[in-house]
C-alpha positions in Angstrom: 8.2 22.5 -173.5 10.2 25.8 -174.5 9.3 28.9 -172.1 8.8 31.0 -175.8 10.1 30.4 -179.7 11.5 33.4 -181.2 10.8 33.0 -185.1 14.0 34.9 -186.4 17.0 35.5 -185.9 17.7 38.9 -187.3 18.8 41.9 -184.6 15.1 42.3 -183.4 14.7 38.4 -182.9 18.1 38.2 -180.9 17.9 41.3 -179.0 14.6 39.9 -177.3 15.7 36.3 -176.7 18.6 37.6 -175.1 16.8 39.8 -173.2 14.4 37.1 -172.1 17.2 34.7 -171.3 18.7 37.2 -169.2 15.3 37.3 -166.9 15.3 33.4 -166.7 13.4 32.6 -169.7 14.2 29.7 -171.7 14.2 30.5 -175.0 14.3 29.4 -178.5 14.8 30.5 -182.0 14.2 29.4 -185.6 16.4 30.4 -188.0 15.4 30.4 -191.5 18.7 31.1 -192.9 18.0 34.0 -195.0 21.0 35.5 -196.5 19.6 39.2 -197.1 18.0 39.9 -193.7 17.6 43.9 -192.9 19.9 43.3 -189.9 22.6 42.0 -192.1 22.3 44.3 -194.8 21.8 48.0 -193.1 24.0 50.9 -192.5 23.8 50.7 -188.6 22.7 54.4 -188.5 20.9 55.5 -185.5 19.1 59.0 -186.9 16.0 59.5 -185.6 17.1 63.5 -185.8 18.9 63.1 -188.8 16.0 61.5 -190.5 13.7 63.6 -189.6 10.8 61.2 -188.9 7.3 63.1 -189.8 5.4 60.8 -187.2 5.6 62.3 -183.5 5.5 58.5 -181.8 8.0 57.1 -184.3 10.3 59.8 -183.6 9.8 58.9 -179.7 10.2 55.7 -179.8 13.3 56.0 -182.0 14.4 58.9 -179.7 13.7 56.4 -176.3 15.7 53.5 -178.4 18.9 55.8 -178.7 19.3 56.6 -175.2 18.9 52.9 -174.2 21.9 52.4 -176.6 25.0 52.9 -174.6 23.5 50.7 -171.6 22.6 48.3 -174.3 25.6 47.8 -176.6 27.9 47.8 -172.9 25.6 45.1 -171.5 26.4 43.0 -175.0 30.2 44.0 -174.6 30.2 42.5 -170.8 28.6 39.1 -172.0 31.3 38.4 -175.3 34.3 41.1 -174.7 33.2 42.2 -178.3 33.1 45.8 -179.8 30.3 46.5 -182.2 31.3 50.3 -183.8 29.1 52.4 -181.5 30.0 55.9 -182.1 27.8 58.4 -181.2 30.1 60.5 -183.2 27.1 62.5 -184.4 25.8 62.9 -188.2 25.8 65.3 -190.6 23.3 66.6 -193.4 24.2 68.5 -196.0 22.0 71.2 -197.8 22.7 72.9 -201.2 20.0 75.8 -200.0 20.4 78.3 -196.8 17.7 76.9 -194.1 14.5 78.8 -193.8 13.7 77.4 -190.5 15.1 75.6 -187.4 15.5 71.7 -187.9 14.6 69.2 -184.6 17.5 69.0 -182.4 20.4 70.1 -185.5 22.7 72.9 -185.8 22.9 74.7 -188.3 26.7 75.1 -189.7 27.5 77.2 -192.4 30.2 76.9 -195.1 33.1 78.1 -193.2 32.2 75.6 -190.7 31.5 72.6 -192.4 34.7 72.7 -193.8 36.7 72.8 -190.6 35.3 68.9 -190.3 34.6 68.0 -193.7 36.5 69.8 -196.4 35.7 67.2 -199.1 32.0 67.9 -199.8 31.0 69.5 -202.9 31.6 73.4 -203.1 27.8 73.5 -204.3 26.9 72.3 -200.6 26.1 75.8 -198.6 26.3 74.4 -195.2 24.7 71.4 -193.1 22.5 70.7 -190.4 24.5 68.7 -187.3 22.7 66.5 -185.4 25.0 65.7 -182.6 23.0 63.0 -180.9 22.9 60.5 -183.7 25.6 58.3 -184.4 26.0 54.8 -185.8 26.7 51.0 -185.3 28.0 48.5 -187.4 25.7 46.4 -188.5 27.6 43.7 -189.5 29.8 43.2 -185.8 26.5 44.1 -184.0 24.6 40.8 -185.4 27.7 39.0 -184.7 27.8 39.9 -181.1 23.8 39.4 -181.0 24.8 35.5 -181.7 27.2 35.2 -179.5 25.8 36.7 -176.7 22.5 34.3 -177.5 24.9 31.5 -177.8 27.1 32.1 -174.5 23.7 32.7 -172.4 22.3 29.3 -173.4 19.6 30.5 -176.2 19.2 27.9 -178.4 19.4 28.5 -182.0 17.9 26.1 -184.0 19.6 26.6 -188.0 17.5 26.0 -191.2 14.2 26.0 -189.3 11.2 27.4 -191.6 8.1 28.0 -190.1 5.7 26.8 -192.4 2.6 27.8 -190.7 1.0 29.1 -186.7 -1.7 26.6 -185.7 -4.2 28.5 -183.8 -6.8 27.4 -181.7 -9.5 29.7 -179.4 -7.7 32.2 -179.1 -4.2 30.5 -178.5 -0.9 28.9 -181.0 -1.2 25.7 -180.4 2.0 25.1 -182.0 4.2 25.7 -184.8 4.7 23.5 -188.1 7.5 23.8 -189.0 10.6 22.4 -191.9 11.3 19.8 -189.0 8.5 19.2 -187.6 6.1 20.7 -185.1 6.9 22.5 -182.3 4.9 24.0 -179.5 6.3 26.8 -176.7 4.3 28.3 -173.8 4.9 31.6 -175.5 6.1 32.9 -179.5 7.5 35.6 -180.5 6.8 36.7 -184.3 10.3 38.4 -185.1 10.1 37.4 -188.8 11.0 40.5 -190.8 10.3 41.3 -194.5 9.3 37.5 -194.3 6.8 37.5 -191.7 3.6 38.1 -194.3 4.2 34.3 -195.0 3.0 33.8 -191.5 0.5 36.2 -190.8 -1.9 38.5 -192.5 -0.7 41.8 -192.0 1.1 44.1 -194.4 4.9 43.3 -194.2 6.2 44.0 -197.2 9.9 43.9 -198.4 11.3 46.8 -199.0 14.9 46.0 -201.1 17.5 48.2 -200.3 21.0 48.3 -202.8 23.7 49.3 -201.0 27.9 49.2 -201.8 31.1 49.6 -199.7 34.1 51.7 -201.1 37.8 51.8 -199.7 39.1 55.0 -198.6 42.7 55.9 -198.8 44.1 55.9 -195.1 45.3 59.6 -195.9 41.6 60.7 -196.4 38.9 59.6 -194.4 35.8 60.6 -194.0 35.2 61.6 -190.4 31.4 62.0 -189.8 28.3 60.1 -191.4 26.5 62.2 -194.2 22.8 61.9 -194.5 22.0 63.4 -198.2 18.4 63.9 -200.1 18.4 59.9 -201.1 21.7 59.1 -200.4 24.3 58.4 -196.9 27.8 57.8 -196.4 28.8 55.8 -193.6 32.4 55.6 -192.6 33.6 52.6 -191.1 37.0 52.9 -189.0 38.6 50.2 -191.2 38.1 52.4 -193.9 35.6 51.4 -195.6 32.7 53.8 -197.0 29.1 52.2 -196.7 27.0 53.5 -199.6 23.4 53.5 -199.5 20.2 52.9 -200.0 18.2 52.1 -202.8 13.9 52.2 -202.1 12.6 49.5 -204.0 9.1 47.8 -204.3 10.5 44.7 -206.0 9.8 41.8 -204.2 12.2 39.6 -203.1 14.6 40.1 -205.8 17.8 38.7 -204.8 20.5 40.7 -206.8 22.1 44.5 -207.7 21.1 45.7 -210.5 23.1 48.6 -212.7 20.7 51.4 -212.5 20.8 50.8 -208.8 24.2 51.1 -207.7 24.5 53.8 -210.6 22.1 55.7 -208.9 23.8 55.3 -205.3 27.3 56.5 -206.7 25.8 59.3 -209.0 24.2 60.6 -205.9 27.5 59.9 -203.8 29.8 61.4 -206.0 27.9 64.6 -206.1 28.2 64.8 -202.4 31.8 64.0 -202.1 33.4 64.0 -205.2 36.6 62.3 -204.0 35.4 59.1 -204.0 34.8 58.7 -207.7 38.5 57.0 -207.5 38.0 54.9 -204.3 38.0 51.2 -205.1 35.1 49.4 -205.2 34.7 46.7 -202.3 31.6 45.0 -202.0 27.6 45.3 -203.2 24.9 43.7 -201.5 21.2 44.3 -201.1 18.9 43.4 -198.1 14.7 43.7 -197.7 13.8 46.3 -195.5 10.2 44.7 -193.6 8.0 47.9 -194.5 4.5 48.5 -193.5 2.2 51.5 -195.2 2.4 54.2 -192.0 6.4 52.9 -191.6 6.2 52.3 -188.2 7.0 48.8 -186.5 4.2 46.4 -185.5 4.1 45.2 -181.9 1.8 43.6 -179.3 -0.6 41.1 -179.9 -2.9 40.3 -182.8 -5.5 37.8 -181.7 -3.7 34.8 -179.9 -2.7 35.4 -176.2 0.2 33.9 -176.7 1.8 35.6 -179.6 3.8 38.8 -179.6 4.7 40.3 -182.8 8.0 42.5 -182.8 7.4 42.8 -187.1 7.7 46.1 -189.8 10.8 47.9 -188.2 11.5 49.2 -191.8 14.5 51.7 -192.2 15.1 51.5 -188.0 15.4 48.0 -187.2 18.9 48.6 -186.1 18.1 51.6 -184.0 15.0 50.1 -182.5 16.4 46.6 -181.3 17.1 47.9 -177.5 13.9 49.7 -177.5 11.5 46.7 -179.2 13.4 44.3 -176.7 12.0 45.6 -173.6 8.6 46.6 -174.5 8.3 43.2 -175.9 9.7 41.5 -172.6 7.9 43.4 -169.8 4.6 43.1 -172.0 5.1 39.0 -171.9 6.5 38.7 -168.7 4.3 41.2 -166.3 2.0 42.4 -168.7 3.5 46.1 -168.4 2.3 47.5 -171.5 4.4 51.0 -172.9 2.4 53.6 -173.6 4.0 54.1 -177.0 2.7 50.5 -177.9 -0.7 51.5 -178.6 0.5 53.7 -181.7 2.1 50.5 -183.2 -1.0 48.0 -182.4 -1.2 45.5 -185.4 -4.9 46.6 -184.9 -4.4 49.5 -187.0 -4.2 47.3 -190.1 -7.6 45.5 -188.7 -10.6 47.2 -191.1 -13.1 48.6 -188.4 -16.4 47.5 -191.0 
């Protein structure tokens, strides 16, 4: 019998299996073979500042997260000698209005400034908050490091596996029916994303995101992210521009759609009007696993032996080194974080 089953295989999925392989767990993980998963679909921006996240233990999680990242992202490069775009190259947000007050942990950079690193933003920009702790990853060579490192460190990674239901029992999974059968584990992990509400009754809900990629010229890159009102633009340092994100309550509508990529390069363009002539390279969409305060759900629901590491929303990316080791040193020595008891699955329960 399996140590613990990781149901999918996205960033948060991987980043705990590795991290329980890499304390002598043996691990599992299904792999439903969704196309659009968050992981695969995101920006890689790590912004807890830049985003200016309202809720206090969001922010701190997010905030802890970040400063695990260079330990994290070197610990990946040691096991597969891969490089995954970390630059913590800072981010900046633009504002067409002069600040009225101080903005949490930015600097304020007026015109003058802002042009000295970005002289290709709209004149109608008066300056831009700088939040030189955030940075980025990409997305896209992050997952693919994720896979390897599972794959080099023995995880094994079961393709086209669909949980079809969690068979409980007082108090406990008994096991999991799944596509190929059942399968039981001393220990599951509930990684599922936008997909998990098929599994379990809490309020996951996907969140589609529209997002494109434009080529820059080599003479004209951009140099820093740029986190707009609805709108960012992520440099990539093959040149490529990510372009993103629509908000959408949609379902699991699996296409672009004209208004929404219209909408993404009206709002670009009026940023940085240069890009109106870049080529077009790619669109794509993913589903963002939202829940109704945005925060992530983690612990355990009812059954012992089930963690959930669900609802990771718009920071999936930034919160994979973070969600990793709460998850692990709550199901190996039962060391729960104190930030975990603002993202109980609980706080969905009704009280009446």
């Amino acid at each position: 019998m399996n140590d613990v089953i990781v149901i999918g295989a996205g960033v948060i999925g991987l980043a705990i299996a590795i991290e329980l392989k890499l304390k002598g767990i043996s691990v599992t993980i299904l792999r439903k073979k969704e196309l659009n998963i968050a992981s695969l679909a995101a920006a890689g921006m790590l912004a807890p500042h830049a985003e200016k996240i309202p809720s206090t233990s969001l922010f701190n999680l997010c905030k802890n997260s970040l400063e695990l990242y260079p330990q994290w992202v070197t610990k990946l490069k040691d096991i597969t000698s891969r490089d995954v775009g970390y630059l913590p190259s800072g981010i900046i947000a633009p504002s067409f209005e002069h600040p009225t007050a101080s903005s949490n942990g930015g600097i304020w950079w007026d015109r003058q400034q802002l042009e000295l690193v970005e002289p290709g933003l709209t004149r109608d920009i008066v300056g831009a908050w700088w939040y030189p702790q955030d940075g980025q990853v990409d997305n896209r060579l992050l997952l693919a490091a994720l896979n390897q490192a599972a794959v080099e460190l023995g995880v094994e990674i079961l393709d086209n596996t669909a949980v079809l239901s969690i068979e409980e029992k007082a108090d406990k999974v008994q096991q999991l029916i799944t596509s190929t059968g059942p399968m039981q584990a001393q220990s599951y992990i509930l990684a599922a994303g936008a997909y998990a509400r098929e599994l379990i009754d809490l309020p996951v809900s996907p969140i589609k995101g529209q997002m494109l990629a434009v080529q820059m010229p080599q003479d004209n890159f951009l140099a820093k992210v740029i986190f707009g009102d609805g709108i960012y633009l992520v440099p990539r340092s093959d040149g490529r521009l990510i372009i993103g994100a629509t908000v959408e309550e949609v379902g699991l509508a699996n296409y672009n759609t004209p208004s929404g990529i219209n909408l993404l390069l009206e709002k670009a363009i009026a940023i940085y009007p240069c890009l109106k002539d870049y080529p077009i390279q790619e669109l794509w969409w993913g589903f963002r696993p939202g829940t109704p305060d945005e925060g992530p759900i983690l612990g355990r629901l009812d059954a012992e032996n089930l963690l959930l590491a669900l609802g990771h929303y718009r920071n999936g990316i930034l919160l994979a080194p973070v969600t990793a080791k709460v998850i692990c040193d709550l199901l190996l020595d039962g060391q729960k974080d104190p930030l975990l008891e603002e993202f109980s699955p609980h706080r969905f329960i009704s009280k009446s």
